[in-house]
C-alpha positions as CSV (number, residue, x, y, z in Angstrom):
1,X,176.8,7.6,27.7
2,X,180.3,8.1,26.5
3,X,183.5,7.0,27.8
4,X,187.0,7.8,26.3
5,X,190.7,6.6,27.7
6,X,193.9,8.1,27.1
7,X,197.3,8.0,27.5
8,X,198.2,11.1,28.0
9,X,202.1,10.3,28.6
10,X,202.4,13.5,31.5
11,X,199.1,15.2,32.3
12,X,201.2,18.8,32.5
13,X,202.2,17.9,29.1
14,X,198.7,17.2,26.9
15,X,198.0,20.6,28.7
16,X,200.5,21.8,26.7
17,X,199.4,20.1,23.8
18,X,195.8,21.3,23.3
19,X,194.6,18.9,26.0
20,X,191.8,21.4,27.4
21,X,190.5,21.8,23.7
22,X,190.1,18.5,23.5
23,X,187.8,17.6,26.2
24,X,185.9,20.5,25.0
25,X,185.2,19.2,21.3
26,X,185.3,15.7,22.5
27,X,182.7,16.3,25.3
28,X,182.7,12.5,27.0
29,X,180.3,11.7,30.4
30,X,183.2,10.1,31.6
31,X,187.3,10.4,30.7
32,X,189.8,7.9,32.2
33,X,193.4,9.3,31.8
34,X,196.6,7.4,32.4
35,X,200.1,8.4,33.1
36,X,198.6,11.4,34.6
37,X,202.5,12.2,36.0
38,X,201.6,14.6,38.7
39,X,199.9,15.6,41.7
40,X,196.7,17.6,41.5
41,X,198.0,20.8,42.9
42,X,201.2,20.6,40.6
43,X,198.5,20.9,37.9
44,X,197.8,24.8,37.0
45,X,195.1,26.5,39.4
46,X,192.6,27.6,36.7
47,X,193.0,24.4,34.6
48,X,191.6,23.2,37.9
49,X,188.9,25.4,38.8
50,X,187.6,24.5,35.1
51,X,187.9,20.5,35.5
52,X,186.3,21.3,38.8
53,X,183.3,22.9,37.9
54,X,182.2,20.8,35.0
55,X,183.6,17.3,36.3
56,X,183.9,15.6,39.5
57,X,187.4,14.1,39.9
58,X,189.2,11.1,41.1
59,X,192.8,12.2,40.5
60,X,195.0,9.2,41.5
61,X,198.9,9.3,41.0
62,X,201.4,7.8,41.9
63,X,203.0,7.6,45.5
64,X,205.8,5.2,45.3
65,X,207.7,7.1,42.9
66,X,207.0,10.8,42.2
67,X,206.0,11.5,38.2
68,X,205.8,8.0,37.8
69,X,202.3,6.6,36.5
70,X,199.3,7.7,37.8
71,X,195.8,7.6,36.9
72,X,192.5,9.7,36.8
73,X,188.5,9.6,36.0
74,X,186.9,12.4,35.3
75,X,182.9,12.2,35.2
76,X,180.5,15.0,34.1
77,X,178.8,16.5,37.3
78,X,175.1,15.5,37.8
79,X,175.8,11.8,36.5
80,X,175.6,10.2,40.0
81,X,179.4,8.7,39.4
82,X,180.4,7.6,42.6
83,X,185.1,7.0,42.2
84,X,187.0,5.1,44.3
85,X,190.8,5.3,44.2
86,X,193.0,2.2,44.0
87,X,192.4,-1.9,43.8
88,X,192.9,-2.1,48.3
89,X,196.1,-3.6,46.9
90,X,199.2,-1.1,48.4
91,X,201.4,-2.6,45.7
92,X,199.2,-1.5,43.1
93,X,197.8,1.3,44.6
94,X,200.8,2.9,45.3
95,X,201.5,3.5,41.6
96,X,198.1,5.1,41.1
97,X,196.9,1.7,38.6
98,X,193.4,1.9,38.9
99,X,190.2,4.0,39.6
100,X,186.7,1.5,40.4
101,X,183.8,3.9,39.5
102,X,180.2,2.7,40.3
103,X,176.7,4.4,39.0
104,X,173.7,2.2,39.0
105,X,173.9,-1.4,38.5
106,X,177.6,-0.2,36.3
107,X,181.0,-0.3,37.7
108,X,184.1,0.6,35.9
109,X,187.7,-0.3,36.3
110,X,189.9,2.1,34.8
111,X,193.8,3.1,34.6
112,X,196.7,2.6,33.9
113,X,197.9,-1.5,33.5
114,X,201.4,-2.3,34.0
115,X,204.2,-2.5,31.6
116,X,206.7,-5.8,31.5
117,X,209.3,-3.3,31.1
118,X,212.8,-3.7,29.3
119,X,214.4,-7.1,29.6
120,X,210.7,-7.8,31.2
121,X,212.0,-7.4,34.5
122,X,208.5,-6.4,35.9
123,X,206.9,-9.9,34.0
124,X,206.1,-11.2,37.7
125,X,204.8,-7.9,38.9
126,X,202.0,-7.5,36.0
127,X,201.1,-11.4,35.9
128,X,200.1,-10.6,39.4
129,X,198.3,-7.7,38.8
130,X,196.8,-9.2,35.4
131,X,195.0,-12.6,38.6
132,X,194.4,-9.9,40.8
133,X,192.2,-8.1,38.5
134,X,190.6,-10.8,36.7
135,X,189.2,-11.9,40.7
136,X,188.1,-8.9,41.1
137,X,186.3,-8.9,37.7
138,X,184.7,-12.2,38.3
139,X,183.5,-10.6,42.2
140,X,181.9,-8.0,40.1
141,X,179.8,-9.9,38.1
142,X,179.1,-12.3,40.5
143,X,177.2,-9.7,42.2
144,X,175.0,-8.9,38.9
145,X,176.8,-5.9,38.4
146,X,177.6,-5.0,34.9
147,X,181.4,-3.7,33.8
148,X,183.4,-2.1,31.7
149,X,187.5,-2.4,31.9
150,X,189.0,0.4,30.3
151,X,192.9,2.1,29.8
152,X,196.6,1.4,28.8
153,X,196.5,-2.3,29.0
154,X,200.3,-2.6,28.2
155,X,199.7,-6.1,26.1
156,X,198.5,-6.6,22.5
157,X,195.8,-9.6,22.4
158,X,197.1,-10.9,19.5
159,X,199.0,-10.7,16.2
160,X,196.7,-8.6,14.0
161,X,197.0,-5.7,17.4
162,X,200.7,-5.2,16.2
163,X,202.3,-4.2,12.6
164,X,205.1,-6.6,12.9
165,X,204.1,-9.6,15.3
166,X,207.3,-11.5,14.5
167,X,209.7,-9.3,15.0
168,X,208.0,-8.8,18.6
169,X,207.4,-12.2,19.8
170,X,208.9,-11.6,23.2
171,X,208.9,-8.0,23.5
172,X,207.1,-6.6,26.5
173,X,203.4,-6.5,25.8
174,X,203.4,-9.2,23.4
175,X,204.8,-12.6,25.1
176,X,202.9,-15.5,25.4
177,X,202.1,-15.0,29.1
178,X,200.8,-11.7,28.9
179,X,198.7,-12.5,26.1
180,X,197.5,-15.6,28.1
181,X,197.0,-13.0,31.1
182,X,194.9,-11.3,29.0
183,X,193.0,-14.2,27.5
184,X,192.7,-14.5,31.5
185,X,190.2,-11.5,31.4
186,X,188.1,-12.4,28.8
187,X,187.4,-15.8,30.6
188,X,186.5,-14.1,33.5
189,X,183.6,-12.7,31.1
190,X,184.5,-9.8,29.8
191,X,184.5,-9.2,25.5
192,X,186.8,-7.0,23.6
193,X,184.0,-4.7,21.9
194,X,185.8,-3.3,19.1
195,X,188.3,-6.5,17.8
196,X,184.8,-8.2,17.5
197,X,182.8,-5.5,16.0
198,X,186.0,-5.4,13.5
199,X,186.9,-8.9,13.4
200,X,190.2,-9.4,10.8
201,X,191.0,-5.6,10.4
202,X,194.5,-4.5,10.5
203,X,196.0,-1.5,10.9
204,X,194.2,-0.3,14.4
205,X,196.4,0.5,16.9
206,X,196.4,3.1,19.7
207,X,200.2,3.2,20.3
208,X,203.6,4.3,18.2
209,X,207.1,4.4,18.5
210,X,208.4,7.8,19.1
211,X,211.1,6.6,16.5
212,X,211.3,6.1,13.0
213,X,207.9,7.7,12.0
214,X,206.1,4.5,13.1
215,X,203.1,6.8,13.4
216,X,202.9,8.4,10.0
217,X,203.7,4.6,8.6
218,X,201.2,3.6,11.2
219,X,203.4,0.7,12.4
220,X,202.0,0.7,15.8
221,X,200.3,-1.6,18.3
222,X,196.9,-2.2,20.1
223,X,197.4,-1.9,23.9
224,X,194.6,0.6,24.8
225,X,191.0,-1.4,25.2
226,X,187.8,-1.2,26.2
227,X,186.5,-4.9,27.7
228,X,182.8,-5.0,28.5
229,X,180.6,-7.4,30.2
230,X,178.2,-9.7,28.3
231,X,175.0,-7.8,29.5
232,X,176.7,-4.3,27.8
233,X,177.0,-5.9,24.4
234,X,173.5,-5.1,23.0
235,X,173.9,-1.8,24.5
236,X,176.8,-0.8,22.4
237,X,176.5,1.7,19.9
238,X,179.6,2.7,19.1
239,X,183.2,2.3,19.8
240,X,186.6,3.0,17.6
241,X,190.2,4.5,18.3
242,X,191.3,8.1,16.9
243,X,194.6,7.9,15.5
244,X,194.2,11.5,14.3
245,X,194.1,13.0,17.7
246,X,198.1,13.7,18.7
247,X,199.9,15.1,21.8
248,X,200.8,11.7,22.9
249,X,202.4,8.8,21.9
250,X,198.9,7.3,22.4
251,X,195.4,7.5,20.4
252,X,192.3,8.7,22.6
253,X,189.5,5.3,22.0
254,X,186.0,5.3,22.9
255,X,182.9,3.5,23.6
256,X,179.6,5.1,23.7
257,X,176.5,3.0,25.7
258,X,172.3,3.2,25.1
């Protein structure tokens, strides 16, 4: 099975961009999209009916602020994907954060993390976020469920996930606390597939600058994950990011399950 996120920075947009070729060529069982940026019927009717017909839908955005946010996942019809919309947290929910999907034993937690924004005036707001979703991680697998955390996670684990750590060291997505928020995660049992299957490899980030051709130097940053649980590890056969795919200031990444 094969799962791909994106930041799609404006759904409308990526449409624009090639989007619907894409999908085709990258054919995934299940897509998680972030910063979606619209309501489903702003989104063309036949772009629709297609997305319709081959996928069933969980499009989530937000409702607090209008264009703001947003997220979706998309699974191929016939794969028994059941998608619920939104945390039960209103202050989350509101800004269309997160999509729990459930087939099986699996569940998957996927959207669209927030950002500590400029000056980090929205630090308190994601620390919360970053508790609330490592609870509902650990309620997860405490009910033998196996998981997979996917999307924009807005926060680089550590220095090798950025080109220049030091010149970043309290920059939104790369203090200490989010990085210990993060950390946060991972004790709550989830692994971070690809930094261990590439353990001491620079250079792999999933998000640029729009300035100063940061992505043709690829001077960028790792803020877009996949986290799995430890049951899921010997069932991994493949994940990586594709920096060649444009139409976004973010990479698509993937992670494909036996």
């Amino acid at each position: 099975m094969k799962f791909v996120s994106w930041n799609i920075n404006g759904f409308r947009s990526a449409l624009k961009n090639g989007f619907m070729d894409w999908l085709e060529d990258t054919d995934p069982d299940v897509l998680s999209l972030q910063e979606i940026r619209a309501e489903w019927d702003q989104v063309d009717l036949g772009v629709r009916q297609m997305l319709e017909a081959n996928y069933d839908i969980c499009w989530f955005p937000a409702t607090r602020k209008k264009g703001y946010a947003g997220s979706a996942t998309l699974s191929r019809k016939g794969l028994g994907w059941i998608h619920t919309p939104g945390l039960g947290i209103e202050d989350y929910d509101c800004e269309g954060r997160i999509v729990q999907s459930e087939r099986g034993d699996l569940t998957l937690l996927a959207g669209y993390f927030p950002n500590a924004s400029s000056g980090l005036v929205r630090l308190p707001y994601k620390r919360q976020f970053a508790l609330d979703l490592a609870e509902r991680v650990r309620q997860v697998l405490a009910q033998g469920r196996q998981l997979i955390v996917t999307g924009d996670m807005n926060v680089a684990p550590e220095e090798i996930d950025l080109a220049r750590p030091k010149d970043n060291r309290m920059s939104p997505g790369f203090t200490d606390e989010e990085r210990e928020d993060f950390r946060g995660y991972l004790a709550s049992g989830l692994r971070d597939v690809l930094r261990e299957q590439n353990p001491g490899t620079p250079g792999l980030y999933t998000w640029w600058s729009q300035r100063g051709g940061a992505r043709a130097k690829n001077v960028g940053w790792r803020i877009d994950l996949f986290l799995v649980s430890e049951g899921l590890m010997g069932r991994v056969k493949d994940t990586r990011i594709h920096p060649d795919t444009l139409g976004s200031d973010h990479c698509p990444i993937s992670l494909e399950l036996d």
